[in-house]
N, C-alpha and C positions, 0 to 999 in steps of 0.2 A: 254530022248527026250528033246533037244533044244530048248525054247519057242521063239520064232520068231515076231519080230514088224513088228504089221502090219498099215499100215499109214490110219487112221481115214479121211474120207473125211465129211469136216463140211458145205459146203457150200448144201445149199438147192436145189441152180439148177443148172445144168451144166454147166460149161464154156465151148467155143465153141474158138480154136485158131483161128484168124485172122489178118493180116497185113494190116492196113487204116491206112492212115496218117492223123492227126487230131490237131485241134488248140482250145488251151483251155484259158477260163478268167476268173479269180479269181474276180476281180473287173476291174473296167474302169483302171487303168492304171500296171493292171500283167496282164499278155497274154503271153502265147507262143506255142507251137507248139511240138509236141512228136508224137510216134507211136504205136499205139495200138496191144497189146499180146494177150490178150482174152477177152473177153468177155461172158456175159450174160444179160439174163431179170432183172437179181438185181445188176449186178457189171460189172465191167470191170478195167483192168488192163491196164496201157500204161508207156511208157519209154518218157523221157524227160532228155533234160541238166539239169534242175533246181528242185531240190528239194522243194515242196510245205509245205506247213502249214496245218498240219492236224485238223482233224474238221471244214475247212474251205468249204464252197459253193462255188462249181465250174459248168462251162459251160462248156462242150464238144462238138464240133461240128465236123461231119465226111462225108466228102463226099462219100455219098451211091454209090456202085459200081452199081447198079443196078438201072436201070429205072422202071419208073411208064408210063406202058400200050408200054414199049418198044419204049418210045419217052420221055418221062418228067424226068428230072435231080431231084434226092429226097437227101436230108442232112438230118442225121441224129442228131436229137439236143439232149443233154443231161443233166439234171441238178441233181445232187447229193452230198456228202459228203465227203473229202478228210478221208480214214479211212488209210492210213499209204502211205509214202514217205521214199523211202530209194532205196540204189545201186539197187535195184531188181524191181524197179516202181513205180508207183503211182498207190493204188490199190483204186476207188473208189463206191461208196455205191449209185446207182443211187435210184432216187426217182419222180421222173419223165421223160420220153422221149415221143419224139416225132416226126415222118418222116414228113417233108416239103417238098412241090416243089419247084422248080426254076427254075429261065431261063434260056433258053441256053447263052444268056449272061452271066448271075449271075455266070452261072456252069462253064464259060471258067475261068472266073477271079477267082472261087476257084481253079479250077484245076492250074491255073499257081502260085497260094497262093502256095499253096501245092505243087508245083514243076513239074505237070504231064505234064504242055507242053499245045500247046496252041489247 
């Protein structure tokens, strides 16, 4: 009989696949912009041009597909720990988050940030 690897899953909560485009800041002058693979309540994964510096504190911000009360624009904010950079993402170690409102202004000028049109 054949013994068979079977791939150990270590992550504590599940990741959930999703596609948001999102813009990140390392400090006041590294910023940029990549697109989110998955996600969870402890981590989340995204693609970017730029290879980051791991161990470093990062902002994630992503604008929330979904409204608050079916009218109010919500972003999602992120702050956590870069825990590896490399071809396959930036996989990072959230440690705080938190959903804001915004204006319907605020929200046009993320959405065209982000490319979605005005």
């Amino acid at each position: 009989m054949a013994s068979e690897a079977v791939a150990i899953e270590r992550r504590r909560n599940r990741r959930f696949p999703i596609s948001l485009k999102l813009r990140y800041l390392l400090s006041r002058s590294v910023n940029g912009e990549g697109q989110v693979c998955d996600m969870s309540s402890s981590g989340l994964l995204f693609q970017s041009r730029e290879l980051l510096p791991i161990g470093g504190t990062i902002e994630v911000i992503l604008a929330w597909p979904f409204l608050l009360n079916g009218d109010c624009p919500l972003q999602l904010r992120i702050e956590g720990r870069v825990l590896r950079s490399d071809r396959r993402g930036t996989a990072v170690r959230i440690r705080n988050y938190e959903f804001r409102t915004s204006s319907k202004g605020a929200a046009r000028v993320t959405a065209l940030v982000l490319g979605k049109g005005a």
